[in-house]
C-alpha positions, 0 to 999 in steps of 0.5 A: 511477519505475515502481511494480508492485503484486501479491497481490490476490484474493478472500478469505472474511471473516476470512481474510488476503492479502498485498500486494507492491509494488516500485517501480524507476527513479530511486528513491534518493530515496523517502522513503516508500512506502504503500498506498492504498485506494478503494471504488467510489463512495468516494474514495482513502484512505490505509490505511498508510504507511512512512517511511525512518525505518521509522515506520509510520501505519496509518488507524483502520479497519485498526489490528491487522489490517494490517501495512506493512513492507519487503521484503527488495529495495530500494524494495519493501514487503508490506501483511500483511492479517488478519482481512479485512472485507467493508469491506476490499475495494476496490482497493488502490495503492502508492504511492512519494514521492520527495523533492527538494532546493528542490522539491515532491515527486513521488508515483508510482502503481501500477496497483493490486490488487484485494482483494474479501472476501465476507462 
C-alpha cells in the first residue's frame, strides 16, 4: 500500500487549508484512514481518524475547526482545516491501516505535508 499526501502550505492564523490523501496498492482492506501530526520536538499525534463505518474521532485541540471526511475516489480522504492556529502547524501524515484475518494489522505512512500558520 503506497500512501500520497498533499495540500500543505503556509497560511495566516485564522485562515483554512485543505489536506488530500490517497492511498493505492492492495487496499481492500483498509479499515481506517487518519491523519497524523508532529511538531518539532514534539511527538506524533493523532489529529483525526475515519473508519469504514464512516466514525469519525478528532483530538481536543481541533474539535469544530477540522473535518475528515472521504473523498470521492476509493481509498482517498481530505482534512478540512479552518481557523488555523499558530499551534497547528507542523507536518502532518495520512496514515492507512489495513486489517488482516488471524493477524496484527499493518499500518502504511505518507511522506507528509507541511502546514505552517504565522501568527
Amino acid at each position: 500500500v503506497q500512501v500520497v499526501e498533499s495540500g500543505g502550505g503556509l497560511v495566516q492564523a485564522g485562515g483554512s487549508l485543505r489536506l488530500f490523501c490517497a492511498a493505492s496498492g492492495s487496499t481492500f482492506s483498509i479499515n481506517n484512514m487518519a491523519w497524523f501530526r508532529q511538531a518539532p520536538e514534539k511527538e506524533r499525534e493523532l489529529v483525526a481518524l475515519l473508519s469504514v463505518g464512516v466514525d469519525t474521532n478528532y483530538a481536543e485541540s481541533v474539535k469544530g475547526r477540522f473535518t475528515i471526511s472521504k473523498g470521492n475516489a476509493k481509498d482517498t480522504v481530505y482534512l478540512q482545516m479552518n481557523n488555523l492556529k499558530p499551534e497547528d502547524t507542523a507536518v502532518y501524515y495520512c496514515r492507512a491501516r489495513v486489517r488482516h484475518i488471524g493477524a496484527p494489522p499493518d499500518v502504511y505512512w505518507g511522506q507528509g505535508t507541511q502546514v505552517t500558520v504565522s501568527s
